[in-house]
RONU-682320 format. One line per 2 residues: number of its first residue (from 0); their letters; for each residue x, y, z of C-alpha. Coordinates in Angstrom, 2 decimals. Each point is the difference from the previous one (the first is absolute). Example, Ala and Ser with C-alpha at 12.3 -4.5 7.8 and 13.67 -1.06 7.14 Angstrom:
! RONU-682320
0) AS) 12.30,-4.50,7.80; 1.37,3.44,-0.66
! end
This chain:
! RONU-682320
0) XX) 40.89,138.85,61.68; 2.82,1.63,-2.00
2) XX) 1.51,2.80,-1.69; 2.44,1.27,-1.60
4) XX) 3.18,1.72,1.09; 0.64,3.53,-2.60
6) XX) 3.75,-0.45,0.52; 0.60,-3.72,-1.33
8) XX) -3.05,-0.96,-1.32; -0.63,-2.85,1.53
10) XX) -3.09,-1.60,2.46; -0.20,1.25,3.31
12) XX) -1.24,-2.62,2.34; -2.32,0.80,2.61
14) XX) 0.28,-1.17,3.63; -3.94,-2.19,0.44
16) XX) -1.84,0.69,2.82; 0.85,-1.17,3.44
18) XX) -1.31,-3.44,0.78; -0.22,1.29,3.63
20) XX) -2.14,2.70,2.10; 2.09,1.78,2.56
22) XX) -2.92,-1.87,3.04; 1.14,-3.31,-1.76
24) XX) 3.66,0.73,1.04; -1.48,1.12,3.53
26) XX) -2.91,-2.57,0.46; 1.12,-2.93,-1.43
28) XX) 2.93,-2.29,-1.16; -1.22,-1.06,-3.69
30) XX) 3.68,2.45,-1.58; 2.12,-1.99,2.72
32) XX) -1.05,-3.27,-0.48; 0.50,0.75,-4.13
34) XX) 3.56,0.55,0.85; 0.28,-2.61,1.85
36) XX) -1.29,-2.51,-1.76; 3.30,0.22,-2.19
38) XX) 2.17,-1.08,3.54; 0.77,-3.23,-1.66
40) XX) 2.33,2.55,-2.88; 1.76,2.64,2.33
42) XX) 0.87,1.73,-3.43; -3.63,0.06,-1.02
44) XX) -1.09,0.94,3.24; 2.55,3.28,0.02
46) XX) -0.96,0.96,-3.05; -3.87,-0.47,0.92
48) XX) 0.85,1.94,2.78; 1.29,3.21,-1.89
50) XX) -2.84,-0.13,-2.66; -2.88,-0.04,3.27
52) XX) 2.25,2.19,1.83; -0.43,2.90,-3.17
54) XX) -3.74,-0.52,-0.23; -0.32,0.23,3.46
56) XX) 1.78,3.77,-0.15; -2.90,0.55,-3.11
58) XX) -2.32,0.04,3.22; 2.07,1.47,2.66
60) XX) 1.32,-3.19,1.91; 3.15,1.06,0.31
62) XX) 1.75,-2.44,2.43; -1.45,-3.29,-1.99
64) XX) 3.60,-1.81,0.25; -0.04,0.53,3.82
66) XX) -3.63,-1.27,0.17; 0.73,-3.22,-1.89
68) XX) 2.97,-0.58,2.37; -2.18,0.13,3.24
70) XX) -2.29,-2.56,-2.12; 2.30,-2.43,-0.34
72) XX) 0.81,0.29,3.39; -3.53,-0.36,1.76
74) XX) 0.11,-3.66,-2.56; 2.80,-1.06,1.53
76) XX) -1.38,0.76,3.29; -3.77,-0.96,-0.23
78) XX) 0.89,-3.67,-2.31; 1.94,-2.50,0.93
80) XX) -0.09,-1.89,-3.39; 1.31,3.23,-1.72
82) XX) 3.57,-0.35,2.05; 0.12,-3.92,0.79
84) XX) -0.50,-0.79,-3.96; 2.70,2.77,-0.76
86) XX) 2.90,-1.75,-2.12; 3.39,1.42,-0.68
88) XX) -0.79,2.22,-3.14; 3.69,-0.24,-1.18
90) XX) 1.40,0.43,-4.05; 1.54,-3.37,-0.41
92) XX) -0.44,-1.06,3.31; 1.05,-4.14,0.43
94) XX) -2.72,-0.60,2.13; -3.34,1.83,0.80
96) XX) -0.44,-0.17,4.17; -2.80,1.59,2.00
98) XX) 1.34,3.05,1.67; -2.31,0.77,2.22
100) XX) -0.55,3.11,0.89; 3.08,1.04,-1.73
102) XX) -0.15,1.73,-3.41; 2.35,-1.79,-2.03
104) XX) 0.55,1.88,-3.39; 2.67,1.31,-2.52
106) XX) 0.73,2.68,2.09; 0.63,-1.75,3.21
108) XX) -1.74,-1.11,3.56; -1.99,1.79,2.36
110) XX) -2.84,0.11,2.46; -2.39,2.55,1.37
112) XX) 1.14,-0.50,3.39; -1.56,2.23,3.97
114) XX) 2.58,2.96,-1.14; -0.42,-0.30,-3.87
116) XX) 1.63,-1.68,-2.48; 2.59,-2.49,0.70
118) XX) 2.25,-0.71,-2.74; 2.30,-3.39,0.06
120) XX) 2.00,0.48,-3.29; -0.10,1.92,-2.70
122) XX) 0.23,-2.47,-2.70; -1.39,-3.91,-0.30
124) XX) 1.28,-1.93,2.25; -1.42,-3.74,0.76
126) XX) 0.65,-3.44,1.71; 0.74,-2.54,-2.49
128) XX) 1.09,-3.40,1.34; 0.60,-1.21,3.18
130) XX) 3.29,-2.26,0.68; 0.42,-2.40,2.39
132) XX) 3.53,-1.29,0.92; 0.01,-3.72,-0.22
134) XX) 3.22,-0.04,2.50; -1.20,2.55,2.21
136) XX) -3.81,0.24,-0.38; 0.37,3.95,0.14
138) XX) -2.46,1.79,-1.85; 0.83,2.66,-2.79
140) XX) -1.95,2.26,-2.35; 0.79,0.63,-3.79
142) XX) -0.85,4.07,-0.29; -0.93,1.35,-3.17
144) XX) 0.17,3.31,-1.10; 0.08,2.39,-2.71
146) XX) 1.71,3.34,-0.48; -1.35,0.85,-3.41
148) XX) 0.02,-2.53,-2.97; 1.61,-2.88,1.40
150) XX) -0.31,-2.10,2.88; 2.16,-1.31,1.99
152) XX) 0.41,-2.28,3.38; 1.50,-0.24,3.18
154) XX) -0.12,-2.77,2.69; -0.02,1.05,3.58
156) XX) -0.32,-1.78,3.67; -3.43,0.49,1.73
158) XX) 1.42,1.58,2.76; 1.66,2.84,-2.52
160) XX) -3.30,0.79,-0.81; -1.60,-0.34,3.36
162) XX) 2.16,2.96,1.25; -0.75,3.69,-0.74
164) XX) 3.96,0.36,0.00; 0.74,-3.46,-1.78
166) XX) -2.16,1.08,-2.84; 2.47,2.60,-0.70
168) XX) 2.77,-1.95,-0.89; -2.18,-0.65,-3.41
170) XX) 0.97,3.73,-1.17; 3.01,-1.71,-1.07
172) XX) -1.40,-2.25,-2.50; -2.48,3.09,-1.38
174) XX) -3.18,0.05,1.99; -1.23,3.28,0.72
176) XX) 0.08,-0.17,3.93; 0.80,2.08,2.89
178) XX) -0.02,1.05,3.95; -3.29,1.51,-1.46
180) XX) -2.27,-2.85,-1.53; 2.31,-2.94,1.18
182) XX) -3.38,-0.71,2.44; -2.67,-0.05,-2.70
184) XX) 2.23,-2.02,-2.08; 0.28,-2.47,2.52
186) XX) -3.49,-0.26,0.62; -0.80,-0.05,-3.57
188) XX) 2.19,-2.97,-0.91; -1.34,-2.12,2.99
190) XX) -3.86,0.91,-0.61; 0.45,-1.15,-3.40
192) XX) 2.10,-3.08,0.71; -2.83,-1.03,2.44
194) XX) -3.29,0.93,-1.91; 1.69,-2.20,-3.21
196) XX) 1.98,-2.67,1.56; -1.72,-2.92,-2.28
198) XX) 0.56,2.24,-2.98; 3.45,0.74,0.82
200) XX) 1.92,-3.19,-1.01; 2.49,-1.61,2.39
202) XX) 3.59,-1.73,-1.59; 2.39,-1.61,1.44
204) XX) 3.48,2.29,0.68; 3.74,-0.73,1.21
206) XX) 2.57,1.93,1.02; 2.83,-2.66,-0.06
208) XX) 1.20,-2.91,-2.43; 0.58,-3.39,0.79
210) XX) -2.28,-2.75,1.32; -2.97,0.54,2.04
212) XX) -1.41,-2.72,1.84; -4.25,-1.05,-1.43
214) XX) 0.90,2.35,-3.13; 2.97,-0.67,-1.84
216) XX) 2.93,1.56,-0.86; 0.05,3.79,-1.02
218) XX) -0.16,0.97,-2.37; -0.70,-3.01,-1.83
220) XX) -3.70,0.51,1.19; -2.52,0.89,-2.56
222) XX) -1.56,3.26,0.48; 2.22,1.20,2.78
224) XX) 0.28,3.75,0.27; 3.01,1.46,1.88
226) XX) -0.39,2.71,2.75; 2.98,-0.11,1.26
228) XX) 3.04,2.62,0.99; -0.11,2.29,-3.78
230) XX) 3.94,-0.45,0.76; -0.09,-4.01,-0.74
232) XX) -2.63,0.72,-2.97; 2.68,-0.50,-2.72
234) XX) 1.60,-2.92,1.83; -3.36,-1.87,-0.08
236) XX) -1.03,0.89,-3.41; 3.60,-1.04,-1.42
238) XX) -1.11,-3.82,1.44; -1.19,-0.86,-3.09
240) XX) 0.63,-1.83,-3.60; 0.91,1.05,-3.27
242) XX) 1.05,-0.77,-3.32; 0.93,-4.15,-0.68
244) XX) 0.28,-2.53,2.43; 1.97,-1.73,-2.61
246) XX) 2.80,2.32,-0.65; 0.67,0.49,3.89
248) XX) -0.12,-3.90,0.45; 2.37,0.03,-2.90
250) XX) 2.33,2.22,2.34; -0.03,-1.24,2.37
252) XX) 0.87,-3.56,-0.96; 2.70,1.35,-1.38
254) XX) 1.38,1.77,2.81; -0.92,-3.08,2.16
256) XX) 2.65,-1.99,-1.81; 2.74,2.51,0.71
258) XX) 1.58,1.31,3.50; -1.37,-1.85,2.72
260) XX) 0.10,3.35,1.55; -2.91,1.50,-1.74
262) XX) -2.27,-3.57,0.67; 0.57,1.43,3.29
264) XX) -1.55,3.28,-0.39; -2.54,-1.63,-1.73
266) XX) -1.12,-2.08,2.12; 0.04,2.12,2.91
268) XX) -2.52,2.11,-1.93; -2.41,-3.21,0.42
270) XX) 1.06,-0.92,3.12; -1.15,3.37,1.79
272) XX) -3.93,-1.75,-0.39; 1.52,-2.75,2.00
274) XX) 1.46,1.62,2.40; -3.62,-0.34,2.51
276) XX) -1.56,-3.36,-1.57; 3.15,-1.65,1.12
278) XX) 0.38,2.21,3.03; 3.13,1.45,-0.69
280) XX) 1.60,3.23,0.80; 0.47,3.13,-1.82
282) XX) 4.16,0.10,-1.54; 1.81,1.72,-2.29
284) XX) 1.74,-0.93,-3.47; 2.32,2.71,-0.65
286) XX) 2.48,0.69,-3.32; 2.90,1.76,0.61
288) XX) 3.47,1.05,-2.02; 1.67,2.91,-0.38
290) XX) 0.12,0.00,-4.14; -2.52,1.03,-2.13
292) XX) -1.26,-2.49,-2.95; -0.49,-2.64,2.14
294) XX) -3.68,-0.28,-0.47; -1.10,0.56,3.68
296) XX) -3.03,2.27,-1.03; -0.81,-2.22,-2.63
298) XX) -0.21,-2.85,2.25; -2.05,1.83,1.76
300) XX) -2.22,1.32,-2.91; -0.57,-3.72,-0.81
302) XX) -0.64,-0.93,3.30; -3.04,3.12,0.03
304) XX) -1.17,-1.46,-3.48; -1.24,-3.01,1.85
306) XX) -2.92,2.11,1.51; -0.11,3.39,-1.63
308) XX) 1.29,3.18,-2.20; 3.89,-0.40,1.32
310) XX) 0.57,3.76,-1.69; 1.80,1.73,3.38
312) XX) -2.46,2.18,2.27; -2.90,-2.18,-1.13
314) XX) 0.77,-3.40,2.04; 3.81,0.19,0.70
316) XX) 0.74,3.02,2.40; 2.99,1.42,0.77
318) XX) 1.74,-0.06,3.55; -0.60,3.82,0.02
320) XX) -3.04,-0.06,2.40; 0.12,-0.05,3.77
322) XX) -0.83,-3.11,2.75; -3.55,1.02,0.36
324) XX) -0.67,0.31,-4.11; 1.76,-3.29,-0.49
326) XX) -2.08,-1.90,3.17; -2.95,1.45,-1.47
328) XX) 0.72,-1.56,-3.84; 1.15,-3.41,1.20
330) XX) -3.61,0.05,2.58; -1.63,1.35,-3.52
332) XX) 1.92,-2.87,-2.31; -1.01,-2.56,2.94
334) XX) 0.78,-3.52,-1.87; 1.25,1.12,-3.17
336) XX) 4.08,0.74,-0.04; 1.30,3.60,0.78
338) XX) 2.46,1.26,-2.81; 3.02,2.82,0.98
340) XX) 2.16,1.11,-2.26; 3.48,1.69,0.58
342) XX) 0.66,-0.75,3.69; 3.17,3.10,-0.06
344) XX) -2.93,2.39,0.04; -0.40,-0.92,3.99
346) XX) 2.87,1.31,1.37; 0.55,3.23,1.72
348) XX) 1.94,3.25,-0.91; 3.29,-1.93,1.69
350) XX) -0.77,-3.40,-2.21; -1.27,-1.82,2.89
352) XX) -3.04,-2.77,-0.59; -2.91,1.15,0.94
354) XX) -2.15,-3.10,-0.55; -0.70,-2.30,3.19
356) XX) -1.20,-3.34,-1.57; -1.86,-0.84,2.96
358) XX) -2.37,2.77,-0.63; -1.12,-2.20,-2.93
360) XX) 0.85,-3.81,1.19; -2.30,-0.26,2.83
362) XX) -3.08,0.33,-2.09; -1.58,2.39,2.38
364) XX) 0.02,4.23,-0.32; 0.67,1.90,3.22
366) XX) -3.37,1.17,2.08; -0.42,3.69,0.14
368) XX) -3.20,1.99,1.68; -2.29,2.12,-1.71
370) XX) -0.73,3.74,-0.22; -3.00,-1.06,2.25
372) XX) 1.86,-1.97,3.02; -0.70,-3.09,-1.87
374) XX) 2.01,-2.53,-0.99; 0.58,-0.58,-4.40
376) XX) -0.73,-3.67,-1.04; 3.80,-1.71,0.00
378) XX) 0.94,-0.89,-3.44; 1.09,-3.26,-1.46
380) XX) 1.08,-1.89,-2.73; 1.45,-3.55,-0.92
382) XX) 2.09,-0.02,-3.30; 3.68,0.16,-1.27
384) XX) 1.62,3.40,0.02; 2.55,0.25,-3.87
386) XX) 2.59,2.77,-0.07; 2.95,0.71,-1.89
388) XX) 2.89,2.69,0.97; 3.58,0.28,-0.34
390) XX) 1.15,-1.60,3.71; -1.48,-2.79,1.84
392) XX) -2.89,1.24,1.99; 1.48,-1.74,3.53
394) XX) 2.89,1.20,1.02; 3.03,-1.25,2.64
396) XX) -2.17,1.60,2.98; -3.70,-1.56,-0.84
398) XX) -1.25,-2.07,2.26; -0.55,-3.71,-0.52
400) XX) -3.34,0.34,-0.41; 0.50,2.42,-3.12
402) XX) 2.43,-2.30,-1.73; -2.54,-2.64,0.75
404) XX) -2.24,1.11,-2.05; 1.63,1.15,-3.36
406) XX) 1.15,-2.03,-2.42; 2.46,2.08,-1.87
408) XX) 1.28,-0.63,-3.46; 2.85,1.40,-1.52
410) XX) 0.09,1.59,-3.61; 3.23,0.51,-1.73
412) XX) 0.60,0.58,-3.65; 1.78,-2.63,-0.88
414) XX) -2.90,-2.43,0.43; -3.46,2.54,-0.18
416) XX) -2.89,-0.89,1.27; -1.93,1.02,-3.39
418) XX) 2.02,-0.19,-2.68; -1.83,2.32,-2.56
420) XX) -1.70,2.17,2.17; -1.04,2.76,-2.43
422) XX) -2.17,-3.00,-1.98; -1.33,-1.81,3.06
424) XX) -1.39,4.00,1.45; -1.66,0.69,-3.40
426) XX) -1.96,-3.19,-0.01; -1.06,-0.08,3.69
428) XX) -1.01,3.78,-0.30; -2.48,-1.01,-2.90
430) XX) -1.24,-3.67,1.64; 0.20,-0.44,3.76
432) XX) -2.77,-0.97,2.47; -1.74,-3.30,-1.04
434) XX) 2.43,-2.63,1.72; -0.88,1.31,3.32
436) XX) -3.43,-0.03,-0.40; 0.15,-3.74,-1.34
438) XX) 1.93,-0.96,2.86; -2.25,1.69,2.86
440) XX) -3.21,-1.69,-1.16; 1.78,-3.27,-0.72
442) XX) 1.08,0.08,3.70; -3.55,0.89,1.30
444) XX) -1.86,-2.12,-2.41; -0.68,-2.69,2.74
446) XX) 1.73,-0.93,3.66; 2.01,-2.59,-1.59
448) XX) 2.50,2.26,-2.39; 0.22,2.40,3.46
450) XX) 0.68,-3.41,1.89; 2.83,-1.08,-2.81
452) XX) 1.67,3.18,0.57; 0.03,-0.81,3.76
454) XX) 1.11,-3.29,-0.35; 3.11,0.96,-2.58
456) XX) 0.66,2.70,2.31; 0.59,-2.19,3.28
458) XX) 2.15,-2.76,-2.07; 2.38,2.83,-1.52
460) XX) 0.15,1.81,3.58; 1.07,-3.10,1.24
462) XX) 3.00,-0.72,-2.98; 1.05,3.43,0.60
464) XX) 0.36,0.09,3.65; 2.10,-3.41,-0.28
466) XX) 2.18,2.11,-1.35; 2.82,2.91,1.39
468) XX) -2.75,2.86,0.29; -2.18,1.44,2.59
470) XX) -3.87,-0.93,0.27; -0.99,3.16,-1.14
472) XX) 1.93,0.03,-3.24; -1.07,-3.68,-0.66
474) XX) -3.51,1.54,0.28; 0.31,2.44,-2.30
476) XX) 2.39,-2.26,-2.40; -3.17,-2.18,0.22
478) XX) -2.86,2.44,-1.13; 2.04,0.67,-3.19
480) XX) 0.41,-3.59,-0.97; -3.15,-1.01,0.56
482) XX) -1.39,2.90,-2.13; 2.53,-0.61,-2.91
484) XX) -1.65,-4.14,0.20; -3.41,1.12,-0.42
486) XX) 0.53,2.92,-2.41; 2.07,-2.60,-1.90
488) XX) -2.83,-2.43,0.20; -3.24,2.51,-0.69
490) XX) 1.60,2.37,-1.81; 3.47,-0.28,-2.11
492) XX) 0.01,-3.55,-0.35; 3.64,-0.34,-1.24
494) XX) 1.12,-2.40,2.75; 2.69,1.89,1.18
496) XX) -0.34,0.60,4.19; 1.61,1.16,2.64
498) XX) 2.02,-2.05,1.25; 1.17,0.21,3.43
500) XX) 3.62,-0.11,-0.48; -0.73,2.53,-2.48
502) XX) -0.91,2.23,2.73; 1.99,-0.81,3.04
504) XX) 3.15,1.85,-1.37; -1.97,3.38,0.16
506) XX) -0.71,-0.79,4.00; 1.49,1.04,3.12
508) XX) 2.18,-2.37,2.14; -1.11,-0.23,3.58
510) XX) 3.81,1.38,0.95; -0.82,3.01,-2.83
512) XX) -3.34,1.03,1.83; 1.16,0.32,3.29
514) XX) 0.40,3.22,0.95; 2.04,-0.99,3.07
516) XX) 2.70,-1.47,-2.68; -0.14,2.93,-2.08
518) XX) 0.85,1.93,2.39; 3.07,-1.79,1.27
520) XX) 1.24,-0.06,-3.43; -0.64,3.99,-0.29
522) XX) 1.68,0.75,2.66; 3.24,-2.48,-0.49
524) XX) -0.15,2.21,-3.00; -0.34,3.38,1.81
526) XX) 2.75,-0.65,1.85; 2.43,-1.30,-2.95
528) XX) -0.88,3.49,-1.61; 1.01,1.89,3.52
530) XX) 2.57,-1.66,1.01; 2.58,3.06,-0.10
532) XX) -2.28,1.44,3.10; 0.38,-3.67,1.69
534) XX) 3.76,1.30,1.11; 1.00,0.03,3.74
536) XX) 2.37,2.79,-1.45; -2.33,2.09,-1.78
538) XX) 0.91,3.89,1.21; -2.47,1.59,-2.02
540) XX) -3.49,-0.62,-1.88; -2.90,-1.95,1.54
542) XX) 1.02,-3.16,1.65; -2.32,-2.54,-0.16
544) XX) 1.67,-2.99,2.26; 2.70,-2.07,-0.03
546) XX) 0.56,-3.72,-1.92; 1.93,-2.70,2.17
548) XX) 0.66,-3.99,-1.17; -2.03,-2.14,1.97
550) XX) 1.87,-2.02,2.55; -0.90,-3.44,1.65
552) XX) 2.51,0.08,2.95; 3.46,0.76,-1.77
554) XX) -1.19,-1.46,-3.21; -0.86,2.22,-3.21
556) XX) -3.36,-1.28,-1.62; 0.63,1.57,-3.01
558) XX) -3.12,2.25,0.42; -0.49,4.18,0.50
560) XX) -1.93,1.32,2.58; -1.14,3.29,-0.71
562) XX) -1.44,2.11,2.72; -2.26,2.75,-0.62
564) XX) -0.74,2.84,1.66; -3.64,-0.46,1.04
566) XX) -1.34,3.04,-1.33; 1.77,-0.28,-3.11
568) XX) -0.97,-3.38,-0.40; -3.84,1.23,0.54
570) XX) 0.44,2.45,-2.38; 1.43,-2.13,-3.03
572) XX) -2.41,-2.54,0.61; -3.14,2.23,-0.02
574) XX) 1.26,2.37,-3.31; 0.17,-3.82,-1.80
576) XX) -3.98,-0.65,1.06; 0.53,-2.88,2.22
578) XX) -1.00,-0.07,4.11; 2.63,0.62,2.15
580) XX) -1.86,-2.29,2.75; -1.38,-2.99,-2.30
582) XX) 3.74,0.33,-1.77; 2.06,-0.40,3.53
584) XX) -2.15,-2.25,1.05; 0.52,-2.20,-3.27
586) XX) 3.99,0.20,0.36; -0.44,-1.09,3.79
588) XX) -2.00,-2.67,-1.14; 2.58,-1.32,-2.17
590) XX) 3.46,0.69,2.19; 0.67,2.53,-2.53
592) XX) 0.71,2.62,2.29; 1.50,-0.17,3.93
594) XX) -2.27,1.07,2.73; 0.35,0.58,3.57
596) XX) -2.99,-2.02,2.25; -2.84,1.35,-1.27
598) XX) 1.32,3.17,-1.73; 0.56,0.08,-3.95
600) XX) 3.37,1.93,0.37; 3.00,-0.36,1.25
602) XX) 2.43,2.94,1.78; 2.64,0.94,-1.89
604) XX) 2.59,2.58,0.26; 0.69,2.11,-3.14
606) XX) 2.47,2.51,0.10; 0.05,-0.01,3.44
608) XX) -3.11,0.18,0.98; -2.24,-2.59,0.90
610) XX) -3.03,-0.58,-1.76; -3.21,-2.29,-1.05
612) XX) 0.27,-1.86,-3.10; -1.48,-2.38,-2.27
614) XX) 2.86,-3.06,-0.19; -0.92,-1.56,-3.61
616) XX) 1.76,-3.14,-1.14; 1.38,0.72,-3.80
618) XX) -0.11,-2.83,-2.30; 3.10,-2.36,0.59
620) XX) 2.71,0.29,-2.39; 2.63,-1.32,-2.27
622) XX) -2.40,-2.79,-1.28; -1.04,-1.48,3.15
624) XX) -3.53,-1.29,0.92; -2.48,1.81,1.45
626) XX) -2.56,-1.33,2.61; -2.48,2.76,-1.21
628) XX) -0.80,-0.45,-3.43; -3.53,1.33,-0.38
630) XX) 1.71,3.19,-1.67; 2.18,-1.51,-2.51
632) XX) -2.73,-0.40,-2.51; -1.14,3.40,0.32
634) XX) -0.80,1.72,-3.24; -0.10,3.63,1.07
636) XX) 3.70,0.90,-1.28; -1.63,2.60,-2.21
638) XX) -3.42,0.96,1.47; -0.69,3.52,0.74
640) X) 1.14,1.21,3.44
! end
């Protein structure tokens, strides 16, 4: 019916009759079910809702809203099929799960629950995918959720989300959780994850790179998702290739038939996959010199472009991180080579090092307990470590074992390492990344390229230890060459090798290693440089001990003894790095110092009074031979203190 309004002349419409008697809202459920026949369209079924709820008024039902609630509630309780079938009723959802006897909808989870509702979140939230490390066979769970328009995604470890207080460390990322529904949200996410886990579909996850025994070698493995540390994220996605294969060949060619200093570099960049097939250890190739323009980081940028995006803070770091954060990037690198740039960025307020090679070398991380008394899985790796920095990274003081394993190259300006540095960084910028790949799955393509490696390796090791250098220098000297043979053979093809004469120049002598030598020499040194407090006459000032000539009977040998005050002698030794006990016990060894019976000193009087001292041989002089000669060849004149 209508009529028409006197003010604006237009049709009135007419509200039609109610569809319902007030007994039909009281003595049956023929309104309810109407609305809820639209529960399939939440918006259809709210705006049914409203449109029943005003006719109901027309009759005097006044609470029809709050009636319709307790209807869907006595469903839910009376049918099973009503909850079990109900799906996720998300806008834009990527998957539709069965939640239940959660309601799932637009404006977030809940439950009717003994003490009334329960809510989980407050906006969609879902299970997605569920990872499985191939290393570690740990489970993970891909969380989706969406706070308004967009959705986004989160991995997280089951037991995060197994924990009422775990849970919350997702607020960070942007899920709506607290002290408060942290428990609902847990059990929400596991009921759903165990009512779909067919429909929920499982992919395969790492949290490392490098090779992984039965799968392959990450991430060269199709469809392999990465849940690891969110630190290491832009590490592992800058293992990858772009732009031509041709162009960075082209390079690199180019380069090869320069310095044989940067064939070095770039072969150590292959070798660092070698390092476990042939069962090698962990070592470092380090650039060092004090000028600028010497292409050091460009070296190193072409080195990076072997395997990924060599732009700095992608693969190459920087040595501004601590022991832990670097342990935890060579464990995360594995097989592929760690990159550090700028080496001066490691020392202290005073300028001292603070970089123990060792921490790196040994190939294993340092155990440490958890929060929870137990014990953190030790990390690992096997690959080479490439730096660059303005002073060798072993010093005077390091032990042999640190000199052992670095293989230190000097860069000086009059003979660069890259000669046109700003060309070669532009092009490996824009192409990088498909050489490494070629040369992993050329390697693992069958046991007998892995056993080739193996056998090259052995033969070189061999040749190198013939040689004046220590085993574990050969070793490393080794890796590299055999690397540069096969990456000359699979991948540059330009027939110009390694050979191993080319390398040997760039090793360690056995005499040069020895920390026992080095410290003999140092201290020879230390005394030259102190010799004004050496003076039986010295009045004033520190006095340090006295220097006699050596005497066989009434005959001069032509050589100094100097004889140092013990503690001073402990002192000087330990500032320089080196073991006061392994170093005396090295010069005693050798007759390079006098002893009395078993004691390392000798008494001595100095300036009257009469005290223990260290009795070191100096070096004969005037031109005559030495029977110790394992320090001549010591090249350490210049090294850092």
């Amino acid at each position: 019916m209508t009529g028409t309004d006197k003010q604006t002349d237009k049709p009135k419409l007419t509200a039609p009759p109610p569809k319902y008697k007030q007994e039909d809202y009281f003595d049956s459920t023929s309104p309810y079910e109407e609305v809820y026949s639209y529960h399939e369209n939440p918006f259809q079924m709210e705006r049914q809702l409203t449109v029943m709820s005003l006719e109901a008024r027309r009759v005097g039902v006044l609470n029809f809203k709050k009636l319709f609630n307790e209807y869907t509630k006595s469903l839910k309780r009376s049918s099973s099929e009503i909850y079990v079938e109900n799906s996720t009723n998300f806008q834009n959802q990527p998957i539709e799960l069965d939640a239940g006897e959660w309601q799932a909808d637009d404006l977030g989870v809940s439950k009717n629950g003994p003490f009334g509702e329960e809510v989980a979140c407050c906006h969609p939230i879902m299970p997605v995918e569920r990872l499985v490390n191939i290393d570690t066979g740990a489970e993970k769970l891909k969380i989706a959720y969406s706070k308004g328009k967009r959705w986004r995604e989160l991995i997280a470890d089951k037991k995060t989300l197994a924990s009422n207080n775990s849970i919350l460390a997702l607020a960070d990322q942007g899920v709506a959780v607290t002290s408060e529904n942290a428990k609902a949200l847990v059990k929400y996410i596991s009921d759903v994850e165990n009512l779909n886990y067919d429909k929920i579909p499982e992919k395969k996850s790492v949290s490392r790179l490098g090779y992984i025994d039965g799968e392959g070698f990450s991430p060269y493995v199709d469809g392999l998702i990465f849940d690891g540390d969110a630190n290491f994220r832009a590490t592992f996605e800058s293992i990858k290739s772009a732009g031509s294969r041709k162009t960075w060949l082209t390079l690199a060619q180019q380069i090869r038939r320069g310095t044989v200093m940067a064939r070095i570099v770039l072969a150590a960049s292959f070798a660092s996959v070698l390092v476990a097939p042939t069962g090698a250890l962990p070592f470092f190739v380090h650039l060092w010199g004090g000028e600028s323009g010497t292409g050091k980081t460009v070296a190193l940028m072409l080195a990076a472009s072997v395997w990924g995006n060599p732009e700095m803070g992608r693969y190459i770091q920087t040595f501004n991180s601590t022991v832990v954060g670097r342990e935890k990037l060579a464990s995360f690198l594995n097989n592929l080579p760690l990159m550090v740039d700028e080496l001066q960025l490691a020392r202290d307020a005073r300028g001292k090092l603070m970089f123990d090679v060792y921490s790196l070398a040994e190939g294993v991380g340092r155990t440490r307990g958890t929060k929870t008394g137990g014990v953190e899985r030790t990390p690992t790796w096997a690959n080479t470590i490439i730096t660059t920095g303005e002073t060798p990274i072993t010093s005077a003081g390091a032990g042999a074992g640190a000199v052992n394993r670095v293989i230190e190259i000097e860069c000086r300006s009059v003979d660069k390492i890259i000669e046109d540095g700003h060309t070669v960084s532009s092009i490996v910028k824009k192409n990088y990344g498909h050489a490494g790949r070629e040369f992993v799955l050329k390697l693992y393509e069958n046991d007998a390229n892995t056993e080739l490696a193996a056998q090259l390796y052995k033969e070189y090791f061999k040749k190198f230890t013939e040689n004046d250098t220590t085993e574990k220098q050969a070793m490393a000297a080794a890796v590299i060459i055999t690397a540069d043979w096969l990456a000359t053979k699979w991948i540059f093809q330009d027939d110009r090798a390694l050979t191993v004469d080319d390398l040997s120049k760039f090793l360690a002598s056995r005499a040069a290693v020895s920390s026992g030598g080095r410290g003999y020499q140092y201290m020879c040194d230390w005394v030259a440089q102190n010799s004004n407090k050496f003076s039986a006459d010295a009045k004033q000032g520190d006095v340090y001990g006295v220097i006699e000539e050596e005497t066989a009977g009434s005959v001069r040998t032509g050589r100094d003894i100097a004889y140092i005050i013990r503690s001073t002698f402990r002192r000087a030794v330990e500032e320089a790095g080196f073991s006061e006990p392994a170093l005396l016990s090295y010069l005693k060894e050798n007759d390079l110092i006098l002893t009395r019976g078993r004691r390392n000193t000798r008494g001595k009087r100095v300036n009257g009074v009469n005290v223990e001292c260290v009795a070191l041989k100096m070096p004969l002089i005037d031109g005559e031979d030495d029977s110790f000669t394992a320090a001549d060849d010591l090249p350490f004149d210049d090294a850092p203190l």
